[in-house]
N, CA, C and O of each residue as an XYZ file, in Angstrom:
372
protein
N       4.758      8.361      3.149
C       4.269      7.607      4.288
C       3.942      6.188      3.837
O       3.660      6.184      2.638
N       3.881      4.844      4.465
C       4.133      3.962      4.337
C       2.488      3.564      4.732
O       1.921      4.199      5.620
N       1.921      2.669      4.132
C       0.541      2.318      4.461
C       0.915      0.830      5.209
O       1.282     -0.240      4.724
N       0.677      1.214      6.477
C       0.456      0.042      7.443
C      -0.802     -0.424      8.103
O      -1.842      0.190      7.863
N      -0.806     -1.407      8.878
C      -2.356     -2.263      9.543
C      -1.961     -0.466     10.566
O      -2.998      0.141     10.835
N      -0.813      0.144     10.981
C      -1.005      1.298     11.664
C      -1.928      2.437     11.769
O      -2.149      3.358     12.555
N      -2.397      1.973     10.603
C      -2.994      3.523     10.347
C      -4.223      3.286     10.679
O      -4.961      4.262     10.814
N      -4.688      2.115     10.866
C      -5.998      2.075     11.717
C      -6.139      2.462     12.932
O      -7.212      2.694     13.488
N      -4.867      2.562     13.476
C      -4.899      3.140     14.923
C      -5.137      5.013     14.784
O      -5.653      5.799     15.578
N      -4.663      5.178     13.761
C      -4.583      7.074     13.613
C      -5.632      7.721     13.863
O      -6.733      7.190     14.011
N      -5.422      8.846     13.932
C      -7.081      9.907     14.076
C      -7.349     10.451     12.859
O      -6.531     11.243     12.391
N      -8.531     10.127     12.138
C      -9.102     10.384     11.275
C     -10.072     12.054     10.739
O     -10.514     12.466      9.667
N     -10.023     12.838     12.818
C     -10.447     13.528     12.339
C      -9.377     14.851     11.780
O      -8.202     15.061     12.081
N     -10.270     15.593     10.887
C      -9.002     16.373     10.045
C      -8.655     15.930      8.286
O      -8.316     16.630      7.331
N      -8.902     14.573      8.410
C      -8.460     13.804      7.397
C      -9.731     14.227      5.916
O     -10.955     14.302      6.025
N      -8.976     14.415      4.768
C     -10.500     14.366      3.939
C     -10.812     12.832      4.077
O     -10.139     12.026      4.720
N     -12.116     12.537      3.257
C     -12.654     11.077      3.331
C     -13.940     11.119      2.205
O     -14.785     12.010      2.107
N     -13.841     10.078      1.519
C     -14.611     10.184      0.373
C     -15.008      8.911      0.801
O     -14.095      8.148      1.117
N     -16.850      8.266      0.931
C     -17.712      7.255      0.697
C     -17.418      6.818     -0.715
O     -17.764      7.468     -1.701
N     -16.756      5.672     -0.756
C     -16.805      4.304     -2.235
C     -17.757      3.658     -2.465
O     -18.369      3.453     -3.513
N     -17.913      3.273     -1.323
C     -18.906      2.200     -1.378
C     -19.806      1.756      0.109
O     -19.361      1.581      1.243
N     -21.260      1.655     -0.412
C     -22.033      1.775      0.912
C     -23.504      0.785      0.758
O     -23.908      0.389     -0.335
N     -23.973      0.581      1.659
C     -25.075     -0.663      1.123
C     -26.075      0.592      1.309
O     -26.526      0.736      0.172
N     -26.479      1.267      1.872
C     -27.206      2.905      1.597
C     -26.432      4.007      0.154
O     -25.735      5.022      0.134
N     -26.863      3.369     -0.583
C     -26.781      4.071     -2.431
C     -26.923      5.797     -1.788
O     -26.232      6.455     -2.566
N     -27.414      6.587     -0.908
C     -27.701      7.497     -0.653
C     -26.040      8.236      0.023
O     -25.798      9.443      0.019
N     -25.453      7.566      0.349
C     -23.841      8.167      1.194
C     -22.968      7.495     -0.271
O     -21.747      7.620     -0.167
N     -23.255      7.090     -1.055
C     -21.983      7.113     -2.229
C     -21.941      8.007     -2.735
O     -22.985      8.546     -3.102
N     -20.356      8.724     -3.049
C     -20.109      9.839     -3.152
C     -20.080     11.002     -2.724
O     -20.092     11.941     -3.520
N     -20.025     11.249     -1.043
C     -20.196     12.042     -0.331
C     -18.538     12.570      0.233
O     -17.767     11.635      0.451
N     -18.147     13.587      0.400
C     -17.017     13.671      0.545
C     -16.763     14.840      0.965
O     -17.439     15.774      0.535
N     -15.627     15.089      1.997
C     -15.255     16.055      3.161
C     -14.585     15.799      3.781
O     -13.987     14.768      3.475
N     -14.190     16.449      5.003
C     -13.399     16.761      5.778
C     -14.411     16.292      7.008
O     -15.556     16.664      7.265
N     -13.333     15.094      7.833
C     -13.932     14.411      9.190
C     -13.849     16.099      9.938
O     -13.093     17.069      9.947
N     -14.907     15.749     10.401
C     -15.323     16.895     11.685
C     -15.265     16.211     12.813
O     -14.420     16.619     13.610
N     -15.897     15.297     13.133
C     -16.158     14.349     14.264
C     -16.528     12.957     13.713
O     -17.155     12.616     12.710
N     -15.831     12.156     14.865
C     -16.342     10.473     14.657
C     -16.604      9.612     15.963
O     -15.709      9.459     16.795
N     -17.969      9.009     16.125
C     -18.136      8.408     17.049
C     -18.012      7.009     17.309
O     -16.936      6.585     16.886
N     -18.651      6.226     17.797
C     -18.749      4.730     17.915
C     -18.977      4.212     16.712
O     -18.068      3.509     16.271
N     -20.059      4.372     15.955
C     -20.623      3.885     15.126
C     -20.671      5.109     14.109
O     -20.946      4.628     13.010
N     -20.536      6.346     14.021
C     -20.642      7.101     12.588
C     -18.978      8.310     12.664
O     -18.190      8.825     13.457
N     -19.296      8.186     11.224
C     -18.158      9.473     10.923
C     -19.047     10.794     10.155
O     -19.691     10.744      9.107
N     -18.788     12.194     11.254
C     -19.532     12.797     10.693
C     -18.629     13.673      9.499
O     -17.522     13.950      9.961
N     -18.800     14.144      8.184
C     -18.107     14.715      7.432
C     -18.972     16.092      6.883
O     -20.193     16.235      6.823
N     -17.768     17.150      6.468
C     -18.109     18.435      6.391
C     -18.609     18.658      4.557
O     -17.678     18.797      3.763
N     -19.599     18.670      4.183
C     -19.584     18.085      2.738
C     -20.535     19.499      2.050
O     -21.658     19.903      2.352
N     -19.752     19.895      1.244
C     -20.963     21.533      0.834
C     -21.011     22.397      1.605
O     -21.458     23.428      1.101
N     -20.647     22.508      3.058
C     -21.031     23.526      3.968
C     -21.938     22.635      4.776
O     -22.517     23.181      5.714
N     -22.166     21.303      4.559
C     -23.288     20.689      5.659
C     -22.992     19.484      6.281
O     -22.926     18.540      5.492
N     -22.838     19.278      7.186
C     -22.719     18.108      7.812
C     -23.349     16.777      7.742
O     -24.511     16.671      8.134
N     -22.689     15.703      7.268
C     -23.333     14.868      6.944
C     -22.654     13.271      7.882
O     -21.447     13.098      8.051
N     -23.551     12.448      8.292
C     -23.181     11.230      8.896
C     -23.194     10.345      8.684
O     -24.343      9.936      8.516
N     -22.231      9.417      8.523
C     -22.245      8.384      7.517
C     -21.674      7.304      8.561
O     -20.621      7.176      9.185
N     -23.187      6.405      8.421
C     -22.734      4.911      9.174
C     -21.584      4.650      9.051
O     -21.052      5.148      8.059
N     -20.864      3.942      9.799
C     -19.321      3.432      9.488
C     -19.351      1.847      8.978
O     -18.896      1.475      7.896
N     -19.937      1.043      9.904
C     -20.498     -0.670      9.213
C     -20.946     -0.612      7.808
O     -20.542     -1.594      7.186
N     -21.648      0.209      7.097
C     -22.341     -0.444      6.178
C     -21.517      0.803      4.813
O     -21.965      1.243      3.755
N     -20.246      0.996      5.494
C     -19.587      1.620      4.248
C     -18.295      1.625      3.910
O     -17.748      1.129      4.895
N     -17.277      1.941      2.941
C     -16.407      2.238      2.642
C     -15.510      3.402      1.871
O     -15.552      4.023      0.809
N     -14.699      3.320      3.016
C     -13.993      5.206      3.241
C     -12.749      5.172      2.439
O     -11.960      4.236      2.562
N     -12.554      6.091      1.675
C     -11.479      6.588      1.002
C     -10.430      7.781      2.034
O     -10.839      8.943      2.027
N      -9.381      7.539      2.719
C      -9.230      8.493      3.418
C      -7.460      9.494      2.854
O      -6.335      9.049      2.626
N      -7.877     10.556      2.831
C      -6.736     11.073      2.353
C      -5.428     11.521      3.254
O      -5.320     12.705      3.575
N      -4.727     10.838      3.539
C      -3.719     11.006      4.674
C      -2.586     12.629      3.928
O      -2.365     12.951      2.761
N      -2.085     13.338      5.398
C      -1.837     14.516      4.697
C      -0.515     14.647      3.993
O      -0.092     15.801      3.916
N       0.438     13.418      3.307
C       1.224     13.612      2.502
C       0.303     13.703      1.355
O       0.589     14.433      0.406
N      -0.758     13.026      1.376
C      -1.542     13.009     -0.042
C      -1.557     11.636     -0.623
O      -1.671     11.472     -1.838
N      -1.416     10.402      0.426
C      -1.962      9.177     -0.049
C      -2.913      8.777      0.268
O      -3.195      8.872      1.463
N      -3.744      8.216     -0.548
C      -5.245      7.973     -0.381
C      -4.959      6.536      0.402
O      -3.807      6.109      0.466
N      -6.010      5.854      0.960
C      -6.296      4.718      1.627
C      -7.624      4.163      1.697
O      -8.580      4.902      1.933
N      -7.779      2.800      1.495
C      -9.037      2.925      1.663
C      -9.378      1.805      2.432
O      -8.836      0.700      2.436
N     -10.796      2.404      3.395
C     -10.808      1.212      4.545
C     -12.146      1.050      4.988
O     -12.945      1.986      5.022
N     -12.436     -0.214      5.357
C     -13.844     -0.711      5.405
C     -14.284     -0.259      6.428
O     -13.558     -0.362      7.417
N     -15.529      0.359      6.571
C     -15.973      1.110      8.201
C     -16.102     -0.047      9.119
O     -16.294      0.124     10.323
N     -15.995     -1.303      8.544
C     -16.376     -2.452      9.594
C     -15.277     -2.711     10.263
O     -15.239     -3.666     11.039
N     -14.089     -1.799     10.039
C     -12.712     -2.600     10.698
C     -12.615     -1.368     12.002
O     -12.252     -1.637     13.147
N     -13.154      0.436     11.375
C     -12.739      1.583     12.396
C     -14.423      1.210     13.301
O     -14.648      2.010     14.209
N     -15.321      0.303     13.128
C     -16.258      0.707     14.166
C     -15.571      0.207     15.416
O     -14.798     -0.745     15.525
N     -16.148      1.301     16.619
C     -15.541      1.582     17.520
C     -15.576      2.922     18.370
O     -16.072      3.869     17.758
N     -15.177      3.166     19.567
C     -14.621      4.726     19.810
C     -13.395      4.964     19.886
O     -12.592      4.312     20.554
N     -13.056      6.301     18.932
C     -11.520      6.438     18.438
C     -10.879      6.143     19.620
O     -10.230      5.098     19.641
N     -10.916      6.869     20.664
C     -10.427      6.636     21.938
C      -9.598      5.114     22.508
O      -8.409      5.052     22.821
N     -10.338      4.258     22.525
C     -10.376      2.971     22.439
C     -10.017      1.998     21.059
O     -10.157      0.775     21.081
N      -9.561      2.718     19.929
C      -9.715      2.252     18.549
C      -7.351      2.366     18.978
O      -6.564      1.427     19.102
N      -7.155      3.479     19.035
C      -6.146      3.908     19.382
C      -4.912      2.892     20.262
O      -3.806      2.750     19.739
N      -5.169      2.347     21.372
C      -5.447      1.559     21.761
C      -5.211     -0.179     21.463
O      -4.434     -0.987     21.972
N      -5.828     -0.255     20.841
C      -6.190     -1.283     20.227
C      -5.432     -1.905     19.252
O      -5.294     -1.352     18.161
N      -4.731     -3.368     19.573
C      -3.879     -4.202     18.676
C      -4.490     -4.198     17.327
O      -5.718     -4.278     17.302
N      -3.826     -4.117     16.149
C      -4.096     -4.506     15.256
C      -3.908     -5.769     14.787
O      -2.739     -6.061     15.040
N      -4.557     -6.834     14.132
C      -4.131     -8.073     13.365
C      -3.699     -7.578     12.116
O      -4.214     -6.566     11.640
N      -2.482     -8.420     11.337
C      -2.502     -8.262     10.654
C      -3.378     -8.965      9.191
O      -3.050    -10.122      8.930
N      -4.336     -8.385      8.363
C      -4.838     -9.140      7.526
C      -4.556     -9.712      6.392
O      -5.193    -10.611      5.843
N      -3.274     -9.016      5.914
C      -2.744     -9.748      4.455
C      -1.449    -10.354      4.446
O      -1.026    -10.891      3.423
């Protein structure tokens, strides 16, 4: 699979997703399987427990299911997927 500005449009839930980097030291290194994602958080399935992780103040490792990782700033997916979908991408690089 080809990593495009596309894949910001995709649905994330399903996807694993590993926290890189977060200005809350408390969500680095948290990692699971999206269960649900709202406006502002992605909730992930982590140990058997559900955990919610701001989307603004972090950065997601997401594992797309050929098995390429990606990684993307929660400040670009805040939003509702619904409406994220939708939504032109710019291109940034």
């Amino acid at each position: 699979m080809r990593v495009t500005p596309k894949i910001l449009q995709d649905e994330f839930i399903g996807l694993k997703a590993k926290v890189v980097k977060s200005k809350n030291p408390c969500y680095v290194g948290i990692s699971g399987r999206v269960i649900d994602e709202t406006r502002n958080t992605i909730k992930l399935l982590h140990k058997g427990e559900e955990k919610v992780i701001v989307k603004d103040v972090s950065v997601f490792n997401f594992t797309l299911p050929d098995g390429t990782v990606v990684e993307i700033d929660g400040k670009i997916i805040v939003g509702r997927p619904e409406d994220r979908v939708k939504k032109r991408v710019r291109r940034l690089w």
